[in-house]
N, C-alpha and C positions, 0 to 999 in steps of 0.2 A: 944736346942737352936733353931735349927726350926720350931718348933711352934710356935715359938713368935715372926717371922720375920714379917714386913709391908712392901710392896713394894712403894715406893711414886714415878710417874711419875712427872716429874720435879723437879729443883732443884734452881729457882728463889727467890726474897727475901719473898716472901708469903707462899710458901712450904718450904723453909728454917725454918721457924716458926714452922711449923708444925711437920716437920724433929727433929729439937730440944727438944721440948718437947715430943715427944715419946720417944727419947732414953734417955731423962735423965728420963723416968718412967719408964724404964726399958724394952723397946721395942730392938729388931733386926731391923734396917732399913737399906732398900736397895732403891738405887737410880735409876731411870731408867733416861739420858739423851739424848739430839740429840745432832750429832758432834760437831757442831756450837753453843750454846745457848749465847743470845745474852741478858742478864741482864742490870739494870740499877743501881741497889744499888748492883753493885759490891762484895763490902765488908762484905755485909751479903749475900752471896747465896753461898751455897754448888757448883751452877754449875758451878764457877769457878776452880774447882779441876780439871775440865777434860781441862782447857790450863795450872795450876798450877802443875796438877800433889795432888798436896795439898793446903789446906785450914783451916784455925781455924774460927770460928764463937763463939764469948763468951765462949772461951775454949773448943769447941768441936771440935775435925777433922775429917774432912774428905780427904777420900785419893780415888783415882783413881784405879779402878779396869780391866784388859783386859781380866779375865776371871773367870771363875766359882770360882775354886780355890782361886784365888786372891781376892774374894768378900768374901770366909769363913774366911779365912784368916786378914782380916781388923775387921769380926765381932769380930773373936776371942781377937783380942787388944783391945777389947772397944770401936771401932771407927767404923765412916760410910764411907762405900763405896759406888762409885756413877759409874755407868756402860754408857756405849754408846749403847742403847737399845730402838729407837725412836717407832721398830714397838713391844716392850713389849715380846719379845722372852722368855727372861728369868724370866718371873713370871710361863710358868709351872715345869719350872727347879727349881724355889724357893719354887715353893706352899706354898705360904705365907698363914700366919692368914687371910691378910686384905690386899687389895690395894687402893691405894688413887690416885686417877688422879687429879694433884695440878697443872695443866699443864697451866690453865688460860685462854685455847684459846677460850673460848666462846662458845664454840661449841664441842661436842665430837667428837674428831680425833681415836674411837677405843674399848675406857674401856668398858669391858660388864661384866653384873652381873654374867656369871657364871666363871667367871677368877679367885677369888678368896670365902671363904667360907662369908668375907664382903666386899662390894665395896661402895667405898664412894668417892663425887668428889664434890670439889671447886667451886662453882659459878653457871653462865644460862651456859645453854647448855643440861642440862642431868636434863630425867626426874627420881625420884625417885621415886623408885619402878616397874621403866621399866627400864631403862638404868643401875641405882647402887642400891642397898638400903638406902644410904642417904645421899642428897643433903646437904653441907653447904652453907648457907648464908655469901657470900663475900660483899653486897652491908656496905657501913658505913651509921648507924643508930641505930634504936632502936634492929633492928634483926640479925647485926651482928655479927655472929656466932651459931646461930642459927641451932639446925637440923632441917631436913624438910625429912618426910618420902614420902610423897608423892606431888608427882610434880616440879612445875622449881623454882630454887632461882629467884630474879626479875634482869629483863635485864638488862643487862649493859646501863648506859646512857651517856658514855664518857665523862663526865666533874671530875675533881677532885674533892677530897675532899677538900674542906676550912680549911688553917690551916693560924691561925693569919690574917683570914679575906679575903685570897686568895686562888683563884681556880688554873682556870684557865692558868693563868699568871705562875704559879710555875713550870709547865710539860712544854720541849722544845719538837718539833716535826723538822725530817728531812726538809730544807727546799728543798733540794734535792736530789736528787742518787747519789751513791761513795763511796769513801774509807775518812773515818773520820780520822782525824788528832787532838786527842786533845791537848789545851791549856793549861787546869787547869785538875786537878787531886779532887778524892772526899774530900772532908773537906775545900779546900780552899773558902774564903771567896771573895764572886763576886759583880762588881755593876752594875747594870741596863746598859744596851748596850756595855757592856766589852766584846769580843771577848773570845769564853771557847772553841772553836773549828773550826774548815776550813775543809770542803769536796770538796775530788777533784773528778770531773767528769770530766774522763778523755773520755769518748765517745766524749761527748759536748764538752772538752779542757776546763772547768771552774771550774775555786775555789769560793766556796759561804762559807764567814764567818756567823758563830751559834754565837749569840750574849745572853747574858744573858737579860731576861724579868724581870726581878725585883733584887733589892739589896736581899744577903740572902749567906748562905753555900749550896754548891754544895753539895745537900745529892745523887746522882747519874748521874752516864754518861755511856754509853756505852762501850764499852772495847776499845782503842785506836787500830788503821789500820784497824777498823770491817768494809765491805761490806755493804752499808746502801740501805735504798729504801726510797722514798721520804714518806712524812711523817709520817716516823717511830718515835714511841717514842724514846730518844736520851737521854735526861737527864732530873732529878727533882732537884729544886728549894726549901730549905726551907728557909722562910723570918723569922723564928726567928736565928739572928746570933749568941745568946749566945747558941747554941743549940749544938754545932761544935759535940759533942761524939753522937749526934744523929744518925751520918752520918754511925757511926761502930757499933749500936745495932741494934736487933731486931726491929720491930716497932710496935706499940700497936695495929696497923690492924689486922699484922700477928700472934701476942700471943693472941688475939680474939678466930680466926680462928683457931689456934692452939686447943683452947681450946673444940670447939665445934668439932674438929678431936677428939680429945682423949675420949671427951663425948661420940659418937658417935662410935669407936670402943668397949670400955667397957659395952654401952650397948647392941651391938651388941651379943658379943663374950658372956654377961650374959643371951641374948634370946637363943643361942643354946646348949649353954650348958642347960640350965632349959630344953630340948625337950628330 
């Protein structure tokens, strides 16, 4: 069984994706998370297990681990476990197959190519073939999911992707620092300037209400009483409202990405064995 383990740093709804479809191919995957993760599509990300305790994602679970033990132990059920491991402790304790840094931060917070026998990480930030051995392409277009053996995926350019004609408009950003209070909850359906949320900043003594940017279903919001910082991402917007079971699957970003993970292990793992 541990030869075939993956270790995935983070556990948000894009490595959620990725998460997924390794272990229904028959992968070990183990979680690495920080205390706090702070998700927007809720409902599909693994990293809600560590305030859950547990979590189902289209029939898979994951469950919470505090210790070495307790991580064999969840493999053994079939299921995944996800660790509190922000600085990657326990991947020499795993000696995984393969590690995948799904972390998202733009910027490499750590992963190095000799941590595991493959290293592969999500988006800019890391060069392939110095930093991991293969870069996925996160940007949406013609190259998403894509491996890239050498060099950086293309930068982030912070605008969303367009769905149903809308950018921009669909992502809420903090409009200030505090403790968020939400309104609505994921799935429910929102209209243009309806109140989905209130943050109290209590330093300042002010409550600033989060107003919805366009008609549509709340496909993500931040965890309710989370610590925010001003223009943090907070929640997404999607403007097709027949879409509502949207809000609880997978997204076609992330089974991309997934896809060009799992590519990218196999041919890894068929380069070394061939040596």
């Amino acid at each position: 069984m541990k030869k075939d383990i993956i270790v995935i740093r983070g556990g948000g709804d894009i490595a959620t994706g990725t998460i997924y479809k390794l272990h229904r191919c028959g992968f070990k995957v183990v979680i690495l998370e920080i205390e706090n993760p702070s998700a927007i599509r809720r409902s599909v990300c693994f990293s809600e297990a560590v305030y859950e305790n547990k979590i189902v994602v289209e029939n898979v679970v994951c469950e919470k681990a505090n210790n070495i033990e307790e991580v064999y132990s969840i493999l053994d059920r079939n299921e995944i476990p996800v660790i509190i491991d922000p600085s990657g402790n326990y991947i020499e304790k795993l000696k995984p197959l393969a590690l995948v840094d799904a972390i998202l931060a733009k910027r490499n917070l750590g992963t190095r190519k000799d941590m595991a026998p493959i290293t592969i990480a999500l988006g800019p930030g890391f060069c392939a073939g110095e930093d991991v051995d293969i870069v996925i392409e996160t940007m949406r277009g013609h190259d998403l999911g894509r491996i890239i053996e050498k060099g950086y995926a293309i930068s982030n350019t912070g605008i969303p992707g367009t769905v149903k004609g809308v950018s921009k408009d669909r992502v809420i950003y903090s409009p200030s620092s505090g403790i968020i209070s939400n309104m609505k909850e994921i799935g429910d359906i929102v209209k243009k300037g309806e109140v989905i949320a209130k943050i109290n900043d209590t330093e300042n003594e002010t409550i600033t209400e989060v107003k919805a940017t366009i008609d549509g279903v709340l496909r993500g919001i931040i965890r309710d009483k989370s610590k925010i910082k001003v223009r943090l991402k907070i929640a997404d917007i999607d403007p097709r409202i027949e879409e509502v079971k949207n809000s609880y699957t997978i997204s076609d970003k992330a089974r991309t990405i997934a896809g060009g993970v799992l590519e990218a292990v196999l041919y890894m793992k068929q380069r070394h064995e061939g040596r």
